[in-house]
N, CA, C and O atoms as a GROMACS GRO file, in nm:
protein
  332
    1UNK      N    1   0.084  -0.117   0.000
    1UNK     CA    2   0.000   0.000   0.000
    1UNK      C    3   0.089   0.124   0.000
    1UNK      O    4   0.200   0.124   0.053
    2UNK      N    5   0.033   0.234  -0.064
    2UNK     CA    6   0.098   0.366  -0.086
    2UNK      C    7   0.082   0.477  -0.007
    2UNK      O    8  -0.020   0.493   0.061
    3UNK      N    9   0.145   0.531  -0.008
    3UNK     CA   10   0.043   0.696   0.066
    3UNK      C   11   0.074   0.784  -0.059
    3UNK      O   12   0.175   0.768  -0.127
    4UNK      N   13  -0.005   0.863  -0.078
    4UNK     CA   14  -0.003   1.011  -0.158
    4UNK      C   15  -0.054   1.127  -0.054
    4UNK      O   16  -0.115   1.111   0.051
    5UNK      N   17  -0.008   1.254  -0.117
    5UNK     CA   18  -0.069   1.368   0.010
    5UNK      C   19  -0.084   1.499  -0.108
    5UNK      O   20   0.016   1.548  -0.162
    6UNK      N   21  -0.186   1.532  -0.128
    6UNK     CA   22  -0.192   1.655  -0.232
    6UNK      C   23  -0.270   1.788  -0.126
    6UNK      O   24  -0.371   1.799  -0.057
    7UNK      N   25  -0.154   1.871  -0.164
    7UNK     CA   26  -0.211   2.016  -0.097
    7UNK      C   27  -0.296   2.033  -0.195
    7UNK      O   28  -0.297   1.955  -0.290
    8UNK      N   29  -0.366   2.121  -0.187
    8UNK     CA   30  -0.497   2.203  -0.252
    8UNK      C   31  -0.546   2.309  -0.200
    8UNK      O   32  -0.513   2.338  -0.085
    9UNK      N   33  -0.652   2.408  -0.286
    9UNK     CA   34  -0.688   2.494  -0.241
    9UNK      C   35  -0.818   2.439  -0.166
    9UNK      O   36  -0.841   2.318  -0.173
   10UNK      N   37  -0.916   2.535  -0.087
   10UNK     CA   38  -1.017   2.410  -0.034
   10UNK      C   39  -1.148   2.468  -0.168
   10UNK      O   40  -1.267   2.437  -0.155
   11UNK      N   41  -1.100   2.545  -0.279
   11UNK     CA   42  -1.255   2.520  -0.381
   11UNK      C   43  -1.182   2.424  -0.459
   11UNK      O   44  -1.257   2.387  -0.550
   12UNK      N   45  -1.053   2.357  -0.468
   12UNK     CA   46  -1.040   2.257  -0.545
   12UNK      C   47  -1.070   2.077  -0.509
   12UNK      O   48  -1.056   1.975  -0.576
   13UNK      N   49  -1.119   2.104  -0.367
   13UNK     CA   50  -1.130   1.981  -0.274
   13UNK      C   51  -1.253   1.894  -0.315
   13UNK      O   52  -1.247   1.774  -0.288
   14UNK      N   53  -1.339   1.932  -0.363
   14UNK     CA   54  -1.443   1.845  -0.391
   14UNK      C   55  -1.455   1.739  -0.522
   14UNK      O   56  -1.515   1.635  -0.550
   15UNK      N   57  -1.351   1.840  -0.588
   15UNK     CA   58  -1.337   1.805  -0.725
   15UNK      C   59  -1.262   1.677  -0.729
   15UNK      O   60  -1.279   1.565  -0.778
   16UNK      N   61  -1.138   1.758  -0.631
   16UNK     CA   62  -1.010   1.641  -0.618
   16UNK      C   63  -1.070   1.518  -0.569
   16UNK      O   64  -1.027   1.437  -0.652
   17UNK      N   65  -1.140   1.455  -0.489
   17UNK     CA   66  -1.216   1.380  -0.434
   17UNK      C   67  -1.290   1.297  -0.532
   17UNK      O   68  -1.310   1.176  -0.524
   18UNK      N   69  -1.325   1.374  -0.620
   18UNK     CA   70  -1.419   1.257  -0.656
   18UNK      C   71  -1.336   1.210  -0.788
   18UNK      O   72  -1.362   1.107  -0.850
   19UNK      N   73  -1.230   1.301  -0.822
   19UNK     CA   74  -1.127   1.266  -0.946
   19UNK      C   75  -1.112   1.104  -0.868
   19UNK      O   76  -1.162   1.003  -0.918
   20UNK      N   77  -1.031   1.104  -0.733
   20UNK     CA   78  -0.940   1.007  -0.672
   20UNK      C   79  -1.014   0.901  -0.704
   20UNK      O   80  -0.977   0.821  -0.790
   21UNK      N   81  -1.175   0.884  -0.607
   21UNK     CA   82  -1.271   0.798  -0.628
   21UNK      C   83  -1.264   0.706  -0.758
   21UNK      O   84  -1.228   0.589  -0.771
   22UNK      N   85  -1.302   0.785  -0.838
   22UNK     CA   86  -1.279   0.692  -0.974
   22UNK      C   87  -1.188   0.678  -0.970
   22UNK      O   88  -1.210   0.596  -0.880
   23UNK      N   89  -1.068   0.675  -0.981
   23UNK     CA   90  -0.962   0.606  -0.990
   23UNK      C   91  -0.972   0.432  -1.018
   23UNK      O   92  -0.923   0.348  -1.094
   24UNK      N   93  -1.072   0.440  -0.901
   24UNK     CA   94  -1.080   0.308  -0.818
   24UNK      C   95  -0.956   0.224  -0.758
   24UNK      O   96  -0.972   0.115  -0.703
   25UNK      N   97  -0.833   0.284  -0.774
   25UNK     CA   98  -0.713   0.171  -0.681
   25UNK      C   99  -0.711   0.247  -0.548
   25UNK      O  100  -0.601   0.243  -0.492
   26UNK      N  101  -0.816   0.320  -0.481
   26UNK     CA  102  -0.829   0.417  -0.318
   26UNK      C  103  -0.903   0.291  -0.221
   26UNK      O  104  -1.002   0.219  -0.234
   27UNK      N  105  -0.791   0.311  -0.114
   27UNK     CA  106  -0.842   0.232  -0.024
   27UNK      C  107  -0.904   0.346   0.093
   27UNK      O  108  -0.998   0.315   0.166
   28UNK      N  109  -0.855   0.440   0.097
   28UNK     CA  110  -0.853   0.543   0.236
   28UNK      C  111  -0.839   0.676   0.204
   28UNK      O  112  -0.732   0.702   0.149
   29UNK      N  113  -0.913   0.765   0.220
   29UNK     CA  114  -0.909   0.919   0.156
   29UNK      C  115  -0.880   1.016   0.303
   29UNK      O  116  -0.986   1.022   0.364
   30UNK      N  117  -0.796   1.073   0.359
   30UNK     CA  118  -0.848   1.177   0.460
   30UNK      C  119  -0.833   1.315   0.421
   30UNK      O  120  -0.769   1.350   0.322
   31UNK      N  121  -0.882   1.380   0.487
   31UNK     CA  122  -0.886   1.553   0.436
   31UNK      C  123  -0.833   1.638   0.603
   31UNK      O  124  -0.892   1.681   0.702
   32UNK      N  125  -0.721   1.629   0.566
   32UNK     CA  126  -0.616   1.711   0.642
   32UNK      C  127  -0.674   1.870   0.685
   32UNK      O  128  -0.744   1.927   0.602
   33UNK      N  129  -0.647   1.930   0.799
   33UNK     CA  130  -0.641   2.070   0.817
   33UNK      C  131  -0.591   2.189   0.882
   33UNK      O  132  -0.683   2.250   0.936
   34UNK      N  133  -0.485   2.240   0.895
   34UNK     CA  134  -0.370   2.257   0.975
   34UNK      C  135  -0.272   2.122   1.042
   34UNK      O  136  -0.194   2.138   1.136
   35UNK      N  137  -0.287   2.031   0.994
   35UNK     CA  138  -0.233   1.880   1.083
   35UNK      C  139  -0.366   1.806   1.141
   35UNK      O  140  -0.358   1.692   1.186
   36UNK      N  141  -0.473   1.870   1.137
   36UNK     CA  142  -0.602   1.732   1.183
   36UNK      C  143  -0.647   1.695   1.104
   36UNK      O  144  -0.642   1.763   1.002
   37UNK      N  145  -0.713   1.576   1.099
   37UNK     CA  146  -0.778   1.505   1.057
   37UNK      C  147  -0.948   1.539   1.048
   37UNK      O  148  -1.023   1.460   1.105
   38UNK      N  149  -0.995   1.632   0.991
   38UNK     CA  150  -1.142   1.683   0.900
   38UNK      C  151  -1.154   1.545   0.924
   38UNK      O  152  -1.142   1.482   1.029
   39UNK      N  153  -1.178   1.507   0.812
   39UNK     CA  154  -1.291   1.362   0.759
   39UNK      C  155  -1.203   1.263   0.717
   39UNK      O  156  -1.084   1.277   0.689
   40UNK      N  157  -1.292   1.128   0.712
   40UNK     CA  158  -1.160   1.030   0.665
   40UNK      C  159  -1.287   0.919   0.578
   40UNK      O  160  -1.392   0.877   0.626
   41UNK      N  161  -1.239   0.898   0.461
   41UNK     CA  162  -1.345   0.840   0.391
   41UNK      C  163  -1.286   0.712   0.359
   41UNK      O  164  -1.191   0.718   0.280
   42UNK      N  165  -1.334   0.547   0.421
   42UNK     CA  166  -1.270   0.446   0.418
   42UNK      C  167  -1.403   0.417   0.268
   42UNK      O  168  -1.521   0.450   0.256
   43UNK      N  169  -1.280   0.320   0.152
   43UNK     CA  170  -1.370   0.305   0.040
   43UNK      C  171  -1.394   0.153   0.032
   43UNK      O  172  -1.312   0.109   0.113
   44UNK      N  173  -1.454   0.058  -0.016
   44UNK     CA  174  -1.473  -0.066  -0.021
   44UNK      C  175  -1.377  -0.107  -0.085
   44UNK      O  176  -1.354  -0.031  -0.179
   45UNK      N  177  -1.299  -0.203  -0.079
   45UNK     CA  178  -1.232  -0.259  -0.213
   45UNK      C  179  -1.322  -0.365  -0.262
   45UNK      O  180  -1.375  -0.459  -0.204
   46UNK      N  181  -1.327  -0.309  -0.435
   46UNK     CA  182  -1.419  -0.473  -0.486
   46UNK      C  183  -1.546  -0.409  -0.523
   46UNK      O  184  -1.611  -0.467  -0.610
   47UNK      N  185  -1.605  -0.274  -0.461
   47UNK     CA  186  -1.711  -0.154  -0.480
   47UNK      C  187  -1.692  -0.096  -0.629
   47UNK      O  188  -1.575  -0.066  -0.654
   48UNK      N  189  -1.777  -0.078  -0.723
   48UNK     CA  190  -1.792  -0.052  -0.788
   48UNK      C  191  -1.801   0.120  -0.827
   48UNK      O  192  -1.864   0.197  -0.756
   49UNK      N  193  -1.738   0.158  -0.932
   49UNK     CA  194  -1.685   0.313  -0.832
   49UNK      C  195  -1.874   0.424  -0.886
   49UNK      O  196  -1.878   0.547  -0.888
   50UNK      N  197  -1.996   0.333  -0.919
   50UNK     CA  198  -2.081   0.415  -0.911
   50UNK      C  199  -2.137   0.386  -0.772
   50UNK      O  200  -2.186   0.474  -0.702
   51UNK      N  201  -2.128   0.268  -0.739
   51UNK     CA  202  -2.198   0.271  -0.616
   51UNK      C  203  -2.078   0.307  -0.466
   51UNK      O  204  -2.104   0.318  -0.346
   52UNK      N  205  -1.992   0.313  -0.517
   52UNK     CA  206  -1.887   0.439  -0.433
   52UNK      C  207  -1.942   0.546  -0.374
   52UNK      O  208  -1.953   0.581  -0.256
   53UNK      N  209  -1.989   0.612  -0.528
   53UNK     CA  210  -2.016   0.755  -0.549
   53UNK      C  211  -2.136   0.789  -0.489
   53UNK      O  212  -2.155   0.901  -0.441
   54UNK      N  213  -2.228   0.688  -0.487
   54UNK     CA  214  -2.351   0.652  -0.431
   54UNK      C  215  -2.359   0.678  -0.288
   54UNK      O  216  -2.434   0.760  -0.236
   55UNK      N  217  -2.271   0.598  -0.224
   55UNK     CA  218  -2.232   0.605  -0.082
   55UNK      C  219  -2.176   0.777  -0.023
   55UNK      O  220  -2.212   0.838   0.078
   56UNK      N  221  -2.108   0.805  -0.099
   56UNK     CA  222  -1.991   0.937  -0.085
   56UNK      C  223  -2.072   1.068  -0.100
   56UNK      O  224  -2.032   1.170  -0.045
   57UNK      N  225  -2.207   1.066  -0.186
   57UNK     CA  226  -2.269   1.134  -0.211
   57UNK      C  227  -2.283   1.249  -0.060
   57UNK      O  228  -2.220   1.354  -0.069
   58UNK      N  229  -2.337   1.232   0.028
   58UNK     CA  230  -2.385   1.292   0.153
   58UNK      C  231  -2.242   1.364   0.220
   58UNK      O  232  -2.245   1.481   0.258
   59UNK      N  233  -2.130   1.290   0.229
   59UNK     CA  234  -2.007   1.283   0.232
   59UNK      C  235  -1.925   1.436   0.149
   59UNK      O  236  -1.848   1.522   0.192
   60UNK      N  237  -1.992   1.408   0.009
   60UNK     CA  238  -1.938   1.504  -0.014
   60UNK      C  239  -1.959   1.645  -0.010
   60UNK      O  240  -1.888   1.745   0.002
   61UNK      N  241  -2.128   1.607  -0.031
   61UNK     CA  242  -2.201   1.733   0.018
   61UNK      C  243  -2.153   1.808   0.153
   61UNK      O  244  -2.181   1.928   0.154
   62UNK      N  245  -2.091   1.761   0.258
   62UNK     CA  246  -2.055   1.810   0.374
   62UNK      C  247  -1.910   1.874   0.338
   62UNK      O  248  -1.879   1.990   0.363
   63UNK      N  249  -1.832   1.787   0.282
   63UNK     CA  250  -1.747   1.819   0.256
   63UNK      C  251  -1.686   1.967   0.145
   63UNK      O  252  -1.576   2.021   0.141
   64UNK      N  253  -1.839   2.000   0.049
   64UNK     CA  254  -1.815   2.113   0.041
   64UNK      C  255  -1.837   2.238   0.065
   64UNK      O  256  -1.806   2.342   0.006
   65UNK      N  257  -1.930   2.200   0.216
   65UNK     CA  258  -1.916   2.308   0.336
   65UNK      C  259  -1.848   2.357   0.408
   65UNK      O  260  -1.844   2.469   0.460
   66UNK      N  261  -1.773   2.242   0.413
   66UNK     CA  262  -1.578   2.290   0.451
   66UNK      C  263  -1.516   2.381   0.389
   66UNK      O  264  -1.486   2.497   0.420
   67UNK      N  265  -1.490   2.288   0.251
   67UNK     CA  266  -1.420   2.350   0.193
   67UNK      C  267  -1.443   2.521   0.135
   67UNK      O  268  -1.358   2.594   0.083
   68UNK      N  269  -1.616   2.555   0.173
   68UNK     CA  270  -1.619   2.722   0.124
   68UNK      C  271  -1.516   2.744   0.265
   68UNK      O  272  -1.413   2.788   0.215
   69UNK      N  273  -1.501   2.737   0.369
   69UNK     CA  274  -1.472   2.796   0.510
   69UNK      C  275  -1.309   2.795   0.497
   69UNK      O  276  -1.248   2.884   0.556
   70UNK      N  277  -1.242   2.707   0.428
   70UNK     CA  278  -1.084   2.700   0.398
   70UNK      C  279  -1.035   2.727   0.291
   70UNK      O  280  -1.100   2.724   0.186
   71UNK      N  281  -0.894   2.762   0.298
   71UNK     CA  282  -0.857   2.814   0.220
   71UNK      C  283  -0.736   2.713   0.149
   71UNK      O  284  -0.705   2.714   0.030
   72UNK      N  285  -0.684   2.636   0.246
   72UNK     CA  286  -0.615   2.536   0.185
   72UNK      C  287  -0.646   2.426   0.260
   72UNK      O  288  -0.714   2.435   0.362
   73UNK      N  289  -0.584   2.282   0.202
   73UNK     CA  290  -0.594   2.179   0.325
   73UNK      C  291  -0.541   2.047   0.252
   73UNK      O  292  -0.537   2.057   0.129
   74UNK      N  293  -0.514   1.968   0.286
   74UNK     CA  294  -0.381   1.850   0.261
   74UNK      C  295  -0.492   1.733   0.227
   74UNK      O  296  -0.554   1.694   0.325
   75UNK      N  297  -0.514   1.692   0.144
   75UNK     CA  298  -0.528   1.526   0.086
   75UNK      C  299  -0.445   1.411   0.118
   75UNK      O  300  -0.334   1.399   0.065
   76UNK      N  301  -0.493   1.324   0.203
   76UNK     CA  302  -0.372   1.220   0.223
   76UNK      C  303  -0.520   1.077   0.174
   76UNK      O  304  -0.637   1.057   0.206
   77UNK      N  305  -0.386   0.990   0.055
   77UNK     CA  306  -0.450   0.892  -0.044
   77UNK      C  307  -0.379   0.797  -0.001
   77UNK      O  308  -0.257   0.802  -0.015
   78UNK      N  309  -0.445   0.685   0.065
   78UNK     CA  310  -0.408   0.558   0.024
   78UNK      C  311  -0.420   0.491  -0.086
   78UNK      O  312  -0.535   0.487  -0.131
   79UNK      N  313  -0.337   0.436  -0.145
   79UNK     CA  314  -0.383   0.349  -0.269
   79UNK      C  315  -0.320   0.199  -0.241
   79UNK      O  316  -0.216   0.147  -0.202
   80UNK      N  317  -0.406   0.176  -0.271
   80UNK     CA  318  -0.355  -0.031  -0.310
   80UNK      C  319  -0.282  -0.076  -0.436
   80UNK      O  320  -0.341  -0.092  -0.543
   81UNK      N  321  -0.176  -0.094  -0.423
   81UNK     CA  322  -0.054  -0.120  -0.466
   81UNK      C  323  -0.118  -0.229  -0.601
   81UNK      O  324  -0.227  -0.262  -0.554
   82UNK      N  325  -0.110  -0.276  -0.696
   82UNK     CA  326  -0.146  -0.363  -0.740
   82UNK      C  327  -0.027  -0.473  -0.774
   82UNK      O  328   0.082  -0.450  -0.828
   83UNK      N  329  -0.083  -0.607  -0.726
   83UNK     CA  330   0.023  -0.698  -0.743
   83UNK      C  331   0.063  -0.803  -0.855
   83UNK      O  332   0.165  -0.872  -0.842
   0.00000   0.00000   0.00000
């Protein structure tokens, strides 16, 4: 397993999020903020990335209530390595 960590602005955060999602190789999403831990979005492995999106929906909606209130904030990505 990997880590990734992408700074961002926080109007680019919602976007970035759901880019990752599809991806589909995300095991673990958190949304960093000065050094805490905001939100932490654990994803299914084996989930299908509409019914992901399905799930994430409410998720994200919150999440871009945050992000009007910030101005920056850190992405940290797990990804599953493929073997």
């Amino acid at each position: 397993m990997s880590t990734e960590k992408y700074t961002i602005s926080g109007s680019q955060l919602v976007d970035k999020i759901k880019q990752l999602i599809h991806e589909g190789n995300i095991r673990r999403v958190r949304v960093l903020h000065d050094g805490r831990t905001v939100l932490e979005i654990p994803l299914t492995f084996g989930a299908s990335a509409a019914a992901i999106t399905i799930m994430t929906a409410p998720i994200l909606a919150a999440l871009g209530a945050f992000a009007a209130l910030v101005t920056e904030c850190t992405i940290e990505v797990e990804k599953i390595d493929p073997k």
